[in-house]
N, C-alpha and C positions, 0 to 999 in steps of 0.2 A: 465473551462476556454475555450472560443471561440475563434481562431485566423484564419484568414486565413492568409493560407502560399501563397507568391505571387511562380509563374509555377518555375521562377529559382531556388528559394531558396528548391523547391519541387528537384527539378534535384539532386540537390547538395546533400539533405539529403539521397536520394535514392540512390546514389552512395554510400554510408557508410550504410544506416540501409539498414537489410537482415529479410526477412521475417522467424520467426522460429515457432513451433505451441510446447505443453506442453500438456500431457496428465492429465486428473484428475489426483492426486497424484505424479504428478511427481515435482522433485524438478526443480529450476531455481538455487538456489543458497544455499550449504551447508555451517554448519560449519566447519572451517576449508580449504574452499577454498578462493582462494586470486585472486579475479575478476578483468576481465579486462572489461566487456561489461555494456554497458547500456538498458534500455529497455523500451519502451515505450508499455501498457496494450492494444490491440484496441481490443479485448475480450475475458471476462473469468473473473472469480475472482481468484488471488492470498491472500497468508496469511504469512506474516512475524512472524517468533515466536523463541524463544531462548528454550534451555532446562535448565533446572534451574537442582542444585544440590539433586533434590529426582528425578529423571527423570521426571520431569513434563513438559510438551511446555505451554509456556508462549505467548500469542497473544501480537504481538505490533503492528501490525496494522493488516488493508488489502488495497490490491490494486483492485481498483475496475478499467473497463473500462474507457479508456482517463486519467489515470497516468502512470505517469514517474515512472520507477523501479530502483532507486538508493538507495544510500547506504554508510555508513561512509568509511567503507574495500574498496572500488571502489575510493574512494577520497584517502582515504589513502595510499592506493594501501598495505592493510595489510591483513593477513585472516577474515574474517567473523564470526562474534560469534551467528548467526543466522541463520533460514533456511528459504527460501524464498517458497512456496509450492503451486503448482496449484490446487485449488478447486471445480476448473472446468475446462474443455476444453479450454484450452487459443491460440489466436494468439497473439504476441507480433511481434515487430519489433524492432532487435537489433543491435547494433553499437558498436565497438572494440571504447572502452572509449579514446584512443590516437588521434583515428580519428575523434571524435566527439569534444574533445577540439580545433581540428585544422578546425574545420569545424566554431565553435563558433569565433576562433579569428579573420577567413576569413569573417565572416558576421556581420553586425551591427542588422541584425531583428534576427539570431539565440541566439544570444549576449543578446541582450531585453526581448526574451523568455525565456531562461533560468533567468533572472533576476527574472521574474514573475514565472515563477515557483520555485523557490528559496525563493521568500517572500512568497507563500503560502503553501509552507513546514515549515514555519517558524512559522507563523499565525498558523498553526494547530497543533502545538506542544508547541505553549504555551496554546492555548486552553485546548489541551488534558492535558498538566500539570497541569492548573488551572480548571478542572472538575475533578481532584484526589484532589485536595488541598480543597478544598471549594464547594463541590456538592458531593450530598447524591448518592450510587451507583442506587438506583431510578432515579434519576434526570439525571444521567451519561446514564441510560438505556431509556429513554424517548428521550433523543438528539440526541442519535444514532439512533430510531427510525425514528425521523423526518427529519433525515439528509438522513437517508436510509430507506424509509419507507417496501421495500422488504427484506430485509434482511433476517429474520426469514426462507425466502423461501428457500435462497441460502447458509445459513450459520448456521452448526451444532449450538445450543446452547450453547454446552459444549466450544467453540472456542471463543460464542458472551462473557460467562461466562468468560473466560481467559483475553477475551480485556478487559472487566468491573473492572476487580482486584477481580472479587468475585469466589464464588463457583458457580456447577451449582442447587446446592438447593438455594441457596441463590436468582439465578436467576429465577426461577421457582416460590419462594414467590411472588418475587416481578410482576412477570408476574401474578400472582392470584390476586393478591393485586388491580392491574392496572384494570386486568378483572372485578370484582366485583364494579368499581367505574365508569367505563364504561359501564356497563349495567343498572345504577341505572340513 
């Protein structure tokens, strides 16, 4: 999503977002804490993941450059059942959530943004519902290709495996499977 922000409405955000930097492996946001800030990605990759009850991390997303780093616990304002992780060196830019809702009600263009970015958290969540419902974990690995055609570079396997719902043998067939139809 492209927008240009006009210089005031720059002013205004920058008066509430605070530049913060994350190290590879550092967390942003644990289970069990109960957030109050928002964050917007300007680079790095993050990885959203839960620990399921055999100690496994479960991939629910990632945050790739130019997303928003929100979260149900931040709306709710309850603890967090996930961990938010840097997978790379990240800059972010973050805003105390109280003052970013006060900043959205003062503006009609912050108001509009958040709109559009709200429908396109939305959009990508039934998506990603309806490629577990009805799309082969092949075809689930193919789209996230094409959607992120570098991935592979940036993101362990074992992580891209966890997003997909499968194992990482499972993902490795099918990466052989792919190879072999692509070379023919």
């Amino acid at each position: 999503m492209s927008t240009t922000i006009p210089e005031a409405e720059k002013r205004n955000a920058m008066d509430i977002f605070k530049p913060a930097r994350l190290s590879k492996k550092e967390l942003f946001l644990k289970e069990g804490d109960i957030p109050n800030k928002l964050a917007y990605n300007v680079s790095g990759l993050l990885r959203c993941y839960y620990v399921d009850g055999k100690s496994n991390d479960v991939t629910k997303y990632f945050c790739f450059e130019g997303s928003v780093i929100s979260y149900s616990a931040l709306l709710l304002r309850q603890e967090s059942h996930y961990y938010i992780e840097a997978l790379e060196d990240c800059l972010l830019l973050c805003a105390d959530y109280r003052s970013f809702e006060q900043l959205t009600n003062d503006s009609l263009f912050w108001l509009k943004l958040i709109k559009k970015i709200q429908e396109q958290a939305l959009i990508y969540k039934e998506e990603r519902e309806r490629s577990f419902q009805l799309e082969t974990a092949s075809e689930r690995y193919v789209h996230l290709l094409r959607r992120h055609p570098h991935i592979e570079e940036r993101i362990n396997l074992g992580y891209i495996a966890s997003y997909l719902g499968i194992s990482q043998v499972s993902l490795s067939r099918i990466r052989s499977k792919l190879n072999k139809l692509n070379k023919c």
